[in-house]
N, C-alpha and C positions, 0 to 999 in steps of 0.2 A: 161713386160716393153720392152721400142724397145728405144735403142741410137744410132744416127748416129751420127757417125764422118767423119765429110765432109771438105777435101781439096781442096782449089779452088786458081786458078791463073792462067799466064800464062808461059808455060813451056820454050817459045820463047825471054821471057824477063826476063832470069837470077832470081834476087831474086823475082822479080811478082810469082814467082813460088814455093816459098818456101811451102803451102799446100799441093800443091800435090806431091813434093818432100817428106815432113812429113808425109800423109799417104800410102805410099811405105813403108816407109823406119818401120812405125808401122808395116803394115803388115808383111814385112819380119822380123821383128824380134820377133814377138809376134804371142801367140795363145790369140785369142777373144771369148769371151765367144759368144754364138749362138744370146745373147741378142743386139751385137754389130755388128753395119754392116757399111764400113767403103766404104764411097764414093768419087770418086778422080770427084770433079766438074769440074775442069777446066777452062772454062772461061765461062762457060754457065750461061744463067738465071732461067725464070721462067722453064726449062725446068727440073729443079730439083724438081718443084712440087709435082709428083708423086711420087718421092723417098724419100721427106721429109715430105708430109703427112702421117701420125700417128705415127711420131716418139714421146716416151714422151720427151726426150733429143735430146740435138743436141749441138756436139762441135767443131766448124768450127777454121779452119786455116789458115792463110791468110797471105799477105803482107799488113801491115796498119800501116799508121804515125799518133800516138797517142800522140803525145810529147817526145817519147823514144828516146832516142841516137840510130843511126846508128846502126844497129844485131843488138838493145834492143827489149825486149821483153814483151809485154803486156797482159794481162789479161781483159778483159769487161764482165760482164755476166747482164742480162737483160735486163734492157728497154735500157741502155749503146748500146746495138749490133744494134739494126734496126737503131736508131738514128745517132750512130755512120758513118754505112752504106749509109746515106745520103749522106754525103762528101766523096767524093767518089774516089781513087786511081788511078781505072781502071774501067773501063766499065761495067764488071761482080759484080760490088760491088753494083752499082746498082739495078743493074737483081735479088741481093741474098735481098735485102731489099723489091723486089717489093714478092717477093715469100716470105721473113714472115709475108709482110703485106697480101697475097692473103690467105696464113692457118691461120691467125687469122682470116681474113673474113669467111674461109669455116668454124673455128669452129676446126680445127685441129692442133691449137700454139701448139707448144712443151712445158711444164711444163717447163722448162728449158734450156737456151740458153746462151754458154758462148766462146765468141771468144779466142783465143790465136792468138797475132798475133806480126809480126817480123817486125821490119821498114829495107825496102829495103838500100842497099845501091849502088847497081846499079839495072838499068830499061833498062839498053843496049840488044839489040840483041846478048844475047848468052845462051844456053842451061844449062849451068853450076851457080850452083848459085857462089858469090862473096864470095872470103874466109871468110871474116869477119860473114856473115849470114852462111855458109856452118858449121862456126866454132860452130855457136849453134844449128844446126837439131839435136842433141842429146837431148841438153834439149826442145828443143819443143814437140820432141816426149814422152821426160819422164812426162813434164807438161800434155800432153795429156790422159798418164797413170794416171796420180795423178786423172784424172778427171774422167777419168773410176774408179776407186776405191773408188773415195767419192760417186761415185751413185751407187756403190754394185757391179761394173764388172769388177772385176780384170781381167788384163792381165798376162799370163804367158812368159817369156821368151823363145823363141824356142832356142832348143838346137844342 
């Protein structure tokens, strides 16, 4: 079994960036099991192709306005996440919808796809996310655990 946990946004526009802020922030505080391999997208598209062909899972992190309050945070998993991904934030939400629809066409969908995602509250030019969203990368990231553990791959705490 192969799960990727892939962060994507942009790091230049504060909370756009809350994914790849989250999977840092996993990394450094957690050991991953060999099964887990944890990819900071950024703002790229279909360029994730390769990385996310043959993954059986996949649990992406993002900035997305789902109806949440401002730092709320959501949950989507299944046909929820492409469709979702249509409507689009920023530019690279796009690019990640046209790459699940391009691994279902190759034949290589991940058994399982389930967003976590944080509604910005600022989109301004600054590298720091907004206290409000800053104040939950803890639980984004622990959500992210939950999710490795219901598919069998606990994360350990590094000490």
């Amino acid at each position: 079994m192969r799960v990727v946990v892939l962060g994507i946004g942009n790091m230049l526009m504060s909370d756009e960036g809350i994914g790849v802020h989250a999977v840092a922030a996993l990394e450094q505080r957690y050991t991953l099991p060999e099964t887990v391999e944890v990819v900071d997208g950024g703002t790229t598209g279909m360029e994730l192709f390769p990385e996310l062909q043959g993954a059986d899972h996949l649990v992406v992190v993002d900035a997305v306005r789902a109806g949440q309050p401002e730092g709320g945070i959501v949950r989507l998993s299944g046909d929820a996440v492409p469709a979702f991904f249509k409507t689009k934030l920023s530019p690279h939400q796009v690019g990640l919808s046209d790459v699940l629809a391009a691994l279902r066409f190759a034949g290589s969908e991940p058994q399982s796809v389930v967003l976590i995602g944080v509604k910005p509250v600022s989109l301004e030019l600054a590298m720091e996310l907004s206290p409000a969203v800053a104040a939950r990368l803890d639980e984004v990231v622990e959500r992210v655990v939950a999710e490795l553990a219901a598919l069998g791959c606990p994360a350990r705490p590094r000490e």
